[in-house]
N, C-alpha and C positions, 0 to 999 in steps of 0.2 A: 223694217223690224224683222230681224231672223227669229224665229221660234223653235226652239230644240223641241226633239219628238219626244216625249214620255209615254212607255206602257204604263205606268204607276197611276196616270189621271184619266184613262179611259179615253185620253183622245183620240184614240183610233175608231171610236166610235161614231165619233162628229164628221171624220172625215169622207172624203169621196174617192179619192186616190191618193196615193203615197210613190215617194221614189222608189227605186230599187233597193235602198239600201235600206230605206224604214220596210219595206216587205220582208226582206233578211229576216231582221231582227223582230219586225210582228211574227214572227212564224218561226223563231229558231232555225231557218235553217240559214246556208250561206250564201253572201252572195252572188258567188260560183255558181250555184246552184239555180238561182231566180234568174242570173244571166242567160244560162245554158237555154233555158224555160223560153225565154224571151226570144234569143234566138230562133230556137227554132220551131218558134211559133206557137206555142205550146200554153202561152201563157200571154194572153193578148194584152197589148200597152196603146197609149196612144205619145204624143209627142208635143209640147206647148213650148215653141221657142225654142230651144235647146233644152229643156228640161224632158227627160222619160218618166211616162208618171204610169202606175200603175191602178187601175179600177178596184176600190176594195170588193165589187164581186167579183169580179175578175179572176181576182185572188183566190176568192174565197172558193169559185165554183173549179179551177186546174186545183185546188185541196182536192178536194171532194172528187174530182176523178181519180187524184193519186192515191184514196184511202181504200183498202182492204179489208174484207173479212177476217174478224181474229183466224178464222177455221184456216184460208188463206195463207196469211202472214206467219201461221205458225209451219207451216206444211213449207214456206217459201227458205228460211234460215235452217 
């Protein structure tokens, strides 16, 4: 049974990890981006068969290094 991913039903709440490509799109950003991450180590994954799945803390805790102080953020642009 395939299961498409919805942000609309909160499933990303149930879950434990997510491809690369549901992390994209949990996160807006691209998946150029979450690759790059992954790459270079930045954003730790693990591997099940040929599928790369990513740790929704995982996720959650490389966010949370990349976010900034507004004082920061605004001093940076």
């Amino acid at each position: 049974m395939n299961q498409q991913f919805s942000t609309d039903d909160n499933l990303h709440s149930s879950l434990l990890a997510v491809s690369p490509a549901d992390a994209a799109r949990l996160t807006g950003l691209g998946s150029t981006t979450i690759y790059q991450a992954l790459g270079s180590g930045a954003l730790p994954s693990l591997k099940v068969g040929r599928r790369r799945l990513i740790r929704i803390a995982a996720l959650d805790a490389w966010l949370n290094e990349l976010e900034m102080p507004v004082e920061l953020a605004d001093d940076a642009g």
